[in-house]
N, C-alpha and C positions, 0 to 999 in steps of 0.2 A: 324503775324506768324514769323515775324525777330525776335523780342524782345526777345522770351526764347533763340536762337540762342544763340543772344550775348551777356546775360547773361552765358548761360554755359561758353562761352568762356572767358569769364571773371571769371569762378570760380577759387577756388585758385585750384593751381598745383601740390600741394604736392599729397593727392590718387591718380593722373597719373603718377607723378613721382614713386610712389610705385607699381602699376603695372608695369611700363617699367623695375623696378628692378626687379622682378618674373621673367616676360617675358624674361630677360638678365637671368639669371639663371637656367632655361629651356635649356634656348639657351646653354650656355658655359656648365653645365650639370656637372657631377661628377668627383673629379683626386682621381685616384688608383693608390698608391702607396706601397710600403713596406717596413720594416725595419727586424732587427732579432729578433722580439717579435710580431709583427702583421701586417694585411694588413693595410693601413694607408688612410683610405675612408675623403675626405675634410680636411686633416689634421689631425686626428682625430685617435689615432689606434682603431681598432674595434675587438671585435669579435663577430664571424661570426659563428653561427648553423646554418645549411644546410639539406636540403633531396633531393633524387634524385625519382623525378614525370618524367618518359617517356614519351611524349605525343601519339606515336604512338600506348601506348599501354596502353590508355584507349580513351577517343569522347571528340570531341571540346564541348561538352553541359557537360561534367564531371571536364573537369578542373575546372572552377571559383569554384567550390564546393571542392575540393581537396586542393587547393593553398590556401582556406579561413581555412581549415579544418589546414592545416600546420604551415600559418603565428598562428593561436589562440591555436596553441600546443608549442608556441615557437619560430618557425624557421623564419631565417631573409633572407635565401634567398632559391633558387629552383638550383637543378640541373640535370642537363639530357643531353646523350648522343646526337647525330647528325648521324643517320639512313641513308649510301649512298644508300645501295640498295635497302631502302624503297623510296627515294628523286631520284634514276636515276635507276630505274630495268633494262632501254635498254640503250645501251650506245647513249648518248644526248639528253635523253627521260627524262624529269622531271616530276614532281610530287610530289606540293605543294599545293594538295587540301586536306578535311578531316583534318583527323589527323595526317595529313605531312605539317599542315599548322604550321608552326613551327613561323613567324610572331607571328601570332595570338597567340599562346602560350607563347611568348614573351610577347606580348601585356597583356594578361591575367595575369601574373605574376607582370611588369611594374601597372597596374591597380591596384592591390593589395597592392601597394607602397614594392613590396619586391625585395631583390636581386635577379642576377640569375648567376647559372655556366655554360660555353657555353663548352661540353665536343666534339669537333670536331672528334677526331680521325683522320683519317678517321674510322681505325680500332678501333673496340669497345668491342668485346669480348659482353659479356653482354648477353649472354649463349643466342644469335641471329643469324636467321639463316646467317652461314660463317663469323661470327665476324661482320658483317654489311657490307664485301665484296661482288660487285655484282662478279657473276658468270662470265659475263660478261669478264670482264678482263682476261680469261684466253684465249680466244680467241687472246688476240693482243703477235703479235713475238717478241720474244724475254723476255716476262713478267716475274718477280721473286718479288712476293708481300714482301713488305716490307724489303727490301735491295735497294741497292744502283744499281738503273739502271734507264735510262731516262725514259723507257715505265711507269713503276708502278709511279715513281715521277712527271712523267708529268701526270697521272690522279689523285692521288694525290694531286696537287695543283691547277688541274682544278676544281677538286671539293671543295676543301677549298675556293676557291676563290669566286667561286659562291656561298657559304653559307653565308661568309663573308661581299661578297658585298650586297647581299639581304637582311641581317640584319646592313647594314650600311645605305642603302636607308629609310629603316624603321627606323632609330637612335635610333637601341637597344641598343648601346654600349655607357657605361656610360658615356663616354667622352661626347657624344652627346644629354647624358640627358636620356638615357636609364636604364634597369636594369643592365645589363651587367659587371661584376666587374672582371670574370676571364674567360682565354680561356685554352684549352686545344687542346695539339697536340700529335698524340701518345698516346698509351694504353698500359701499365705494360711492354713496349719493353725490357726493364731490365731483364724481367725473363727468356727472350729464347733467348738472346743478344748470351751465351755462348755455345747456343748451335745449332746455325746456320750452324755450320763448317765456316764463312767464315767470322774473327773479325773483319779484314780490310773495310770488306763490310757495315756489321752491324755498324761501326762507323763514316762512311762516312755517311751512311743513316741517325742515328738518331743525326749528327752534321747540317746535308742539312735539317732537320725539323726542327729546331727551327730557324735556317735562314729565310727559305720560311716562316715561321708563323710571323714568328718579321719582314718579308718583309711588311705583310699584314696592318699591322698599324693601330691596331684594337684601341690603347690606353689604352689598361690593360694589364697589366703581361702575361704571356703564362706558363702555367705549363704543367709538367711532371711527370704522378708518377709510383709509382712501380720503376724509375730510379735513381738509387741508385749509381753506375756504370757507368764514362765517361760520366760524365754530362754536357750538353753543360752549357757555362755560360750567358747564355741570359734566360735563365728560371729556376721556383724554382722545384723544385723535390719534390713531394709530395709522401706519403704513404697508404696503401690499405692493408684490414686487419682487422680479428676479435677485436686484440688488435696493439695499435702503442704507444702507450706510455713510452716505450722506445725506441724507435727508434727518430733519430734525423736528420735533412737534411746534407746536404753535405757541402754547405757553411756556415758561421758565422753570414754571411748576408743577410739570408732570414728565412721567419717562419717558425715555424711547421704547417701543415697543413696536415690533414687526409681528402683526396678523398673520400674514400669508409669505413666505418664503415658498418661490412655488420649486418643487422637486422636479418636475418634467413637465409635462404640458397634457391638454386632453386630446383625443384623437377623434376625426371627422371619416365620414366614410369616405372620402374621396384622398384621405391623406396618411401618406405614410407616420409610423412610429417615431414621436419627441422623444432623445434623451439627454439629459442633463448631467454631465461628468458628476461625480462625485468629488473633483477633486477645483471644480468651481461651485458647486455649493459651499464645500466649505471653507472657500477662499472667500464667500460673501458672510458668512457666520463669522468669521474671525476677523473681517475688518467691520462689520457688525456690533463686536464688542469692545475692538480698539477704539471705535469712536462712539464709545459712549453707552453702548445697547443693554438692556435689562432685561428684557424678555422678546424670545424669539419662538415663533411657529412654522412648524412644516405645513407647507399647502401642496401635497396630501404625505403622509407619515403612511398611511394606507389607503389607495383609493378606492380601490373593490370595483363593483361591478353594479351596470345601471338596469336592475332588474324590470322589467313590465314594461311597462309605457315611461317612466321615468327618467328618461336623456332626455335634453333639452336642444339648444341648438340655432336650426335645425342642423340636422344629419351628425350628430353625437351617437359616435358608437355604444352600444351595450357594454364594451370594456370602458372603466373609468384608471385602468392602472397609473398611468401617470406617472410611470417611472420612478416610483416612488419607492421610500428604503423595506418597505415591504410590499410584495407585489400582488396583482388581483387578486391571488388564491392564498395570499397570508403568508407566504416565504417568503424567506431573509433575502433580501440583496444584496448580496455582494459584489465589491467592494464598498459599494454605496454607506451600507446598514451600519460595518463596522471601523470604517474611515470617520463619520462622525460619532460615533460612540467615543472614539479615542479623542477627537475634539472634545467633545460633552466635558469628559475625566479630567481633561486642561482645565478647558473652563472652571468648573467649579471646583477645582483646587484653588484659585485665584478669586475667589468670589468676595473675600472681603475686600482686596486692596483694590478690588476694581469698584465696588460699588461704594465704597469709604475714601479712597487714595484719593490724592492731589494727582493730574493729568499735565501731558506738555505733548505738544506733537510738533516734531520737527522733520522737516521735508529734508533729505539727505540728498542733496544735488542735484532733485530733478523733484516737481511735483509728485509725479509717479512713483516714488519712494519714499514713504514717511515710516517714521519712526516717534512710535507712542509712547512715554513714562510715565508709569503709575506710580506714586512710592506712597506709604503708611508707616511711620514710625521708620523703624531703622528698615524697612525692605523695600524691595523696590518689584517690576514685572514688563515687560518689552516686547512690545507688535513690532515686527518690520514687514512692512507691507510694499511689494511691489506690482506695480499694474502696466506696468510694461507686457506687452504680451508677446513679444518677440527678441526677449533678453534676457538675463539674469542680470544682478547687483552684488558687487561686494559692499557689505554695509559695514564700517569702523564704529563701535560703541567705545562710552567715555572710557570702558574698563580699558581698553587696547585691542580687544579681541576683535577681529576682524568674521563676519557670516557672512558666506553666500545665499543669496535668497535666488529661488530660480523666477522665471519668468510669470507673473501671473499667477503671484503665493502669497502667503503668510506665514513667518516664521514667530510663533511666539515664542518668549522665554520667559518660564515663571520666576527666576530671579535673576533676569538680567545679562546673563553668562551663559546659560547653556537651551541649544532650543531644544525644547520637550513634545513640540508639534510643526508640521509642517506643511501646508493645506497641499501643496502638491506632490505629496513623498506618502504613498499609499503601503500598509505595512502590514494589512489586515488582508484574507485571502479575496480571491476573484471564483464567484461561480457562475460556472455556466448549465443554465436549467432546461431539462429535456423533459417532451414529451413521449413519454414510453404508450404506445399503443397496446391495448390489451390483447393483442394476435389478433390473427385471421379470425379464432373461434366466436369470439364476441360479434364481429360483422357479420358473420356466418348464423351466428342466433337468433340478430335482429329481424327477426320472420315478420315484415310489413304488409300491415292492412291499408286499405285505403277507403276514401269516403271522396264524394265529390262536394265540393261547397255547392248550397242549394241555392244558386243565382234566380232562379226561374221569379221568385216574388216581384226579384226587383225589375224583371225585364218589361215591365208594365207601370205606367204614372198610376196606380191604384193602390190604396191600402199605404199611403202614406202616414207621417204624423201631420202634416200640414201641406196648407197648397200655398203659394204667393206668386206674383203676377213680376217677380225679380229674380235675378240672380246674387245670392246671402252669400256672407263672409261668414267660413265656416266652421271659427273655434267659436264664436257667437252662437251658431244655429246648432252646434252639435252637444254643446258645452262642455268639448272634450273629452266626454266620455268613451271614444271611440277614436282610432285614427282614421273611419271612413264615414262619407258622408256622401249620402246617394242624392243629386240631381237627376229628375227624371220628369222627362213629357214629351207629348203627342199630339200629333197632327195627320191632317187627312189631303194624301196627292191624288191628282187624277190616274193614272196612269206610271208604269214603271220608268224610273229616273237614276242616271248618276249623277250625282254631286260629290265635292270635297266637302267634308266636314271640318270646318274652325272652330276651335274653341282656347279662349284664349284665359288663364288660369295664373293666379297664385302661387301654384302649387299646395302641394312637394312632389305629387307624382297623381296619375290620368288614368283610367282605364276607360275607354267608349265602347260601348253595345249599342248597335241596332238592330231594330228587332229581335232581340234574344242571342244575338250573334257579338263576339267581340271583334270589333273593326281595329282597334288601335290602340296601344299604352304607351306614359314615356314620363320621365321621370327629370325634372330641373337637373341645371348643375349646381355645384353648392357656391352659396352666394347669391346668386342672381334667380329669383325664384320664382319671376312670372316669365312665363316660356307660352308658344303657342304649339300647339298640337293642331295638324292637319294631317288627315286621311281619308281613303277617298271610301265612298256608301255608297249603297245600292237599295231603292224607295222602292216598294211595289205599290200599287196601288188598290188606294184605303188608306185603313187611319197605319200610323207609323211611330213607332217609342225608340226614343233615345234617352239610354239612360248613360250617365256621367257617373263613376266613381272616383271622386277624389282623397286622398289620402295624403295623412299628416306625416312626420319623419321626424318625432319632436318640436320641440313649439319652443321659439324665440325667449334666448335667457337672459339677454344685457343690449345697453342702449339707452340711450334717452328716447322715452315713448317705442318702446319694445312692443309692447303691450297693442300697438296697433297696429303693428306687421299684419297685414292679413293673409287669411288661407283659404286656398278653394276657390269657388270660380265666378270671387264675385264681382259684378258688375258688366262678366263675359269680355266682350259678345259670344255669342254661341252663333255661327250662321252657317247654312249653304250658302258655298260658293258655286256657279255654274262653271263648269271645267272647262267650258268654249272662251267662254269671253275672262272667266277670273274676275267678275260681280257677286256680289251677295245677290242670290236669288229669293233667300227667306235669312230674317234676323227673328232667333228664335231668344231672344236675350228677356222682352216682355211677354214670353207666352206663362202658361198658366205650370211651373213647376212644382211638383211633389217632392216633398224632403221627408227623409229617412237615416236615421244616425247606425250604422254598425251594420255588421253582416248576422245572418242566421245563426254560424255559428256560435256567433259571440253571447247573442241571446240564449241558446239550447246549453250554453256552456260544455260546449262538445270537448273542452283541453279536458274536462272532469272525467271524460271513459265513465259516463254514469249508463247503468246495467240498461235502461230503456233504450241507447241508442246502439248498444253494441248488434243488433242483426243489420245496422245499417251499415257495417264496415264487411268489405272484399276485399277475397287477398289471404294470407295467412303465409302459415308452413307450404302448402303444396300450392299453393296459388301464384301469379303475378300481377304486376300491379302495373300501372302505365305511367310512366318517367315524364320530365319538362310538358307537364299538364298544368297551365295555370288553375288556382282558386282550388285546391285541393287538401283535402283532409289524409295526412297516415299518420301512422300507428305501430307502436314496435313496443315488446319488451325486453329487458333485457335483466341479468344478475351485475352486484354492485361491484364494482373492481374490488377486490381485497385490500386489505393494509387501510393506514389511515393518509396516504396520500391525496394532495387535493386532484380532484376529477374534473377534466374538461369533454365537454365533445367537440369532435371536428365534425363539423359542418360542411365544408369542402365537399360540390357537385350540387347545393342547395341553389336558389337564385335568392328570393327573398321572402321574409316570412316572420313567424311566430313562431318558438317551441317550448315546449310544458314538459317538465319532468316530476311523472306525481302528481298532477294537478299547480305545480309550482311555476311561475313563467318566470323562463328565464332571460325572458327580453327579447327586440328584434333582432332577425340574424340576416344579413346579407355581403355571403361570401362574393357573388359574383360582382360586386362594386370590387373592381381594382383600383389599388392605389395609385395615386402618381407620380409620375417620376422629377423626382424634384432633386435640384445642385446638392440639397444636403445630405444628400445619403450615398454620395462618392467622398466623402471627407469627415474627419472627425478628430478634435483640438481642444484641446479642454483649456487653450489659454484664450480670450480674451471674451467679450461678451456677447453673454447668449442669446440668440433671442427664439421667437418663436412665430415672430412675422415677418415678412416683409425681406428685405435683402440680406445674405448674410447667415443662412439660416444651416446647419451643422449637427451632425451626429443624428442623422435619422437612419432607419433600416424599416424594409417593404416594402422600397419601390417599388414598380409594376408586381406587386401581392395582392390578395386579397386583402382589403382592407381589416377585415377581423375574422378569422377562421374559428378560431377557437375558443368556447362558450362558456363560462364558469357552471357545474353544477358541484353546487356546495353539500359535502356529508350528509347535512341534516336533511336533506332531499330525498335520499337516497334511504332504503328498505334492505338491510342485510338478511340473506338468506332466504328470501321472497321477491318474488316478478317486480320490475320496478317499469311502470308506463313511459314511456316517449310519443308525446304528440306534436307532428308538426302540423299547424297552419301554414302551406306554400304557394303563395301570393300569385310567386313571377312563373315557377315554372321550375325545378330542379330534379335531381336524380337520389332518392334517400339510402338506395341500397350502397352507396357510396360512404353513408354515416358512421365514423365509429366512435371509439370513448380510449380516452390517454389518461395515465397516470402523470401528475409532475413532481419533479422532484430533481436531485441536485445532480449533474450528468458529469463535471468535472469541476475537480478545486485543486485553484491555482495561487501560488501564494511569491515572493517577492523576500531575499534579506539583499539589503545593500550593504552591511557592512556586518563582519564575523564578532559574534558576541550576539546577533540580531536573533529571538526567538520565530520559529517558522511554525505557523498553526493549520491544520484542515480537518475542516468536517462536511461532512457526507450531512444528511437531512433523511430525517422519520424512519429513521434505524436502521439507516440501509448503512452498509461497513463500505471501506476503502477496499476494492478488490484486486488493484494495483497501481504503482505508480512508473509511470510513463517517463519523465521528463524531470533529470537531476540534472542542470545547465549552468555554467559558471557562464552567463550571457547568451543570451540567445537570440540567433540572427532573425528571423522574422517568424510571423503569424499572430498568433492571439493564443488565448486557454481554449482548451481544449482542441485544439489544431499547432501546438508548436511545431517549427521546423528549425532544424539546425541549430548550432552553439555550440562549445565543448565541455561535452559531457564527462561529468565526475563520478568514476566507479565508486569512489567512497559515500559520498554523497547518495547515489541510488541505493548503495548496500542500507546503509541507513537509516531512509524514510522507507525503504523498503521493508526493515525490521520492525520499527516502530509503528508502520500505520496499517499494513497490507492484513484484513480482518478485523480490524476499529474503525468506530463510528467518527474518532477524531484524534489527531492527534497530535503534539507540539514536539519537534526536532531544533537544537541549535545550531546557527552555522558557524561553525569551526575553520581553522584555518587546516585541519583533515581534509578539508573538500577539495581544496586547493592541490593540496603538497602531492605529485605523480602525476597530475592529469595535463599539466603542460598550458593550462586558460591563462589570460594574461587576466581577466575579469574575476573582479570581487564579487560580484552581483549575484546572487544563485536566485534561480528561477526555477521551481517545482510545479507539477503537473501529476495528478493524481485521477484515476477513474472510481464514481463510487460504483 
């Protein structure tokens, strides 16, 4: 048994010496650097396509699927925010399990061999509840978030510090062989710098953050963006933005780089669906890099979904989709997904001579049209950009060759001659995604219990936490931990009385009891959020309790002095008015109020279905339960849909509320806000700019809809082959037996060749096959995918994609001049329609 011993040991040494080299390599791990043309990764300048995946706001079982779904769309690294008051809700209370496992997400990305961007903040905006500020903080003396004072900057860098060091132990930072290549401190601080009232302040602050961060010695750069204005010089200044391509950093000697390229927008309860063509996104990426750009991020690459109390706002829907190239529930967008993927492939075939080359940009007859030259040695590479939004160009290069560029595009060409991209000539397929409801029998299963929420505590000023002689400002008094905060007191009339009750409120939404009775609810509109509430009461005589439930709808996420928006009903007045004359009969604004944070349920943690409270739920299989009942507890089980399709519930006949699937919240749900009917959702143009406020506004859908119907529950929630809980908490008043549960997945794919020779691809999504194809069209006169109408259809053409796809999950057809020849179309164009 010695002999093979000392044989190994005698083998040669070089394959050990070439592991020790790896292993060294590992070890010493990545140098980020930078110059005025690119980040400069091993020496190397790069560039860098990025999307920004949140981890909080989809399951540790969802990432490896998303980050695989991004690296094969393209992107070379991940970026995302850093969540304090999801990571410390109580002050020195952490919370780095789930999806606050932020390692682990690190890890998952690292795993993937991709970058990542470490966006710290603390503040983050990121339309999250209070910017990702705990509430917390407003309790310590002396606090003024984000200025220059020790309280806010010594938490602050306590908490930078501990995210830092947590991901230093785990050597996520490239230096250490990690993914890690850039940090971020501060969020778009530039935009409300000037309007603080207090510049001295504001300068000191955001000169003390890139110190404390460049303290931390992470080993990559530290950026800043939106900061445009007194820029510290230890970090580079990046930009955030529909378009950035003209914009340029502050110094000579750092890149360009875009933070945020926002993909679509976020949605409000009171507002229909943003979406952002795909084919003006990437008309901003590709004049992006004609002028200069090194690294670019999606803002959002995935948005997911605002699970719990987590949307900020206020009135931030539970859906964070955001139109993004991959949607709430982690499917591919199409055209979106794979229209920049084909960009990406441009790009970084051109990577050297863009980030090496000599530049020349020349305006071709009109501003509106410029044309870029890149050359490196003997080659050359050519942007023709036009922003005409109501034209095409014919553009003449020195070669002779004459391109059309259509309206509100970018034609590159990577050697000058021939274009290989074209930001408005989409070539990748279009799907259209349905919701499949699981039948009747699912509805029909949901056998619902019910519970009443136990008001009775609160219909008395007794048994509070505290009493005060004021009316409080309620993210203050409740510290957030709850979105309700009970105002409650008592007084003694002679004699029986009507009065109008006023109460004049913050908001976000009111409910009044008197005496044990509810008299009146009402909810702000979005914007404008102190509203008064009157209705009229009825006193008998003796003593008399009013209690006040006010409630939150997410908490303010951007602004200069956000942070003092206040909530709830403070200051009042709270009064009788006498209904004869229309005087305040009584001003109940200094009487002696009791404060109480949260409902019972929240306390008993009734979403849990813990075995002590179950004889308190009525109703069942043989039972029924009573419908538009405000303050109400039900209860349903149900089996998992099959397949691994992602799973929503509709909601639709709810008013508004909470609901828990498994113990898991899936966030507020409030179908009966409709949306509104707003100019942009009769038109949609993917030429000219986009926006997302104000005039001018394009390509929405749900008008007069329900603001959000439909609720992400994610797999990992879900219990195969065993009862899976549904709890709703129903605030306003709804109908549950209305509830059911959809599978989604890919419902038609529609694809596009404009010229013969052109390859034609579709796929279906989570194994479902092609079961026919519909629509083989040399042009086709109107509709959209999956609704075509008319064109002249090509028998050959149908024969086969009909051959090729009809029981495959995907599959690729050329178009041939077969399609053509018998069918009589005067049109090249063929245009396919498939059902999966």
């Amino acid at each position: 048994s010695i002999r093979p011993l000392l044989a190994m040991e005698r083998a040669p040494l070089l394959p050990l010496l070439l592991l020790a080299a790896v292993a060294l390599a590992a070890v010493s791990g990545t140098e980020v650097a930078y110059n005025d043309r690119a980040l400069v990764i091993d020496g190397e300048r790069r560039i860098v396509i990025s999307g920004s995946i949140h981890y909080p706001r989809s399951t540790p079982e969802m990432w490896p699927d998303l980050i695989r779904k991004a690296k094969e769309g393209g992107l070379d690294a991940i970026e995302t925010y850093v969540f304090w008051n999801g990571h410390e809700p109580r002050r020195r209370e952490y919370n780095f399990e789930g999806s606050y496992d932020i390692v682990r997400f690190f890890k998952e990305i690292q795993d993937a061999g991709m970058y990542a961007i470490l966006r710290i903040g603390p503040y983050i905006c990121g339309e999250w509840n209070y910017g990702g500020l705990p509430a917390w903080l407003r309790e310590i003396s002396g606090m003024q978030f984000r200025m220059h004072n020790h309280p806010f900057e010594r938490e602050m860098e306590t908490f930078t510090t501990l995210i830092v060091d947590k991901l230093k132990e785990a050597k996520m930072f490239a230096g250490q062989g990690g993914p890690i290549i850039l940090s971020q401190i501060e969020n778009e601080y530039g935009n409300i710098m000037g309007k603080l009232n207090n510049n001295e302040s504001a300068s000191e602050y955001i000169h003390w953050c890139a110190a404390m961060a460049n303290k931390q010695n992470v080993g990559v750069p530290w950026i800043m963006c939106q900061q445009d204005d007194d820029v510290p010089s230890n970090v580079i200044n990046t930009c955030n933005g529909f378009y950035c391509h003209d914009w340029f950093p502050k110094r000579a000697d750092i890149p360009k780089i875009w933070t945020e390229n926002w993909t679509g927008w976020f949605k409000a309860w009171d507002k229909p669906d943003f979406h952002r063509s795909a084919e003006d996104i990437a008309f901003s990426v590709a004049m992006f890099f004609q002028k200069r750009g090194s690294l670019q991020n999606y803002y959002m690459y995935h948005g997911g979904t605002n699970f719990g109390r987590t949307s900020g706002g206020p009135y931030i829907t539970t859906s964070y989709d955001y139109d993004a190239p991959l949607d709430e529930y982690g499917n591919i967008r199409q055209p979106k997904y794979g229209h920049l993927k084909d960009l990406h492939n441009v790009l970084k075939s051109m990577e050297k001579i863009l980030l090496h080359g000599d530049y020349k940009d020349t305006n071709m007859s009109s501003t509106n049209v410029t044309m870029t030259k890149y050359t490196l040695d003997n080659s050359s590479a050519c942007f023709i950009s036009n922003k005409f939004d109501d034209k095409e160009v014919n553009v003449t290069l020195d070669t002779g060759a004459t391109h059309v560029v259509p309206a509100w595009s970018v034609s590159i060409l990577p050697d000058c001659k021939t274009v290989a991209y074209n930001s408005a000539k989409i070539k990748t397929q279009t799907s259209v995604m349905v919701k499949r409801p699981e039948v009747e029998t699912v509805r029909e299963s949901l056998a619902w219990s019910w519970m009443p929420v136990n008001l009775q505590p609160f219909m008395t000023d007794e048994k509070g936490n505290f009493r005060k002689n004021e009316l409080l400002e309620q993210i203050a008094t409740s510290g957030d931990q709850s979105d309700y905060l009970w105002y409650r007191t008592s007084f003694e009339h002679k004699e029986e009385a009507t009065y109008k009750l006023h109460v004049n409120t913050t908001g976000h939404e009111l409910y009044a009891f008197v005496n044990g009775k509810l008299v009146g609810k009402q909810h702000s509109p979005n914007g404008g959020f102190v509203f008064q509430m009157e209705t009229p009461v009825k006193l008998h005589s003796g003593k008399n309790y009013i209690s006040l439930l006010s409630a939150t709808i997410g908490l303010k996420n951007y602004g200069a002095l956000f942070e003092m928006m206040p909530a709830g009903i403070v200051g009042g007045p709270v009064k009788l008015v006498d209904t004869v004359t229309n005087t305040t009969a009584y001003d109940l604004s200094n009487s002696s109020w009791s404060y109480k944070a949260g409902l019972a349920g929240e306390y008993r943690e009734t979403h849990l279905d813990k075995a002590d409270d179950r004889s308190q739920w009525s109703g069942g299989l043989n039972g029924t339960i009573p419908v538009h009942r405000p303050f109400t507890w039900y209860k349903a089980t149900f089996e998992a849909p099959a397949g691994e399709e992602p799973v929503v519930a509709d909601l639709l006949g709810l008013g508004k509320g909470v609901v828990w699937v498994n113990g898991n919240n899936l966030g507020r749900y409030w179908p009966s806000y409709v949306a509104a009917d707003m100019g942009g959702c009769k038109q949609c143009d993917y030429r000219g700019t986009f926006k997302a406020e104000g005039d001018g506004l394009k390509c929405l859908t749900g008008c007069n809809e329900p603001s959000q119907r439909f609720y992400h529950v994610p797999r990992s929630f879900l219990k195969a082959g065993e009862p899976n809980t549904m709890v709703l908490f129903e605030e306003a008043g709804g109908d549950p037996t209305r509830v059911n549960l959809h599978t989604v997945a890919v419902g038609a794919a529609c694809a596009e060749a404009a010229e013969v020779g052109d390859q034609v691809a579709l796929a279906c999504s989570h194994g479902r096959t092609i079961s026919s194809v519909d629509v083989a069209s040399l042009g086709v006169a109107r509709g959209k995918c999956g609704a075509y109408e008319g064109g002249c259809e090509s028998k050959a053409a149908l024969a086969a994609f009909t051959a090729a796809c009809v029981g495959k999950e995907s599959c690729t057809v050329r178009h041939t001049e077969d399609f053509r020849a018998g069918s009589g179309c005067d049109s090249g164009v063929l245009t396919v329609q498939a059902t999966c």
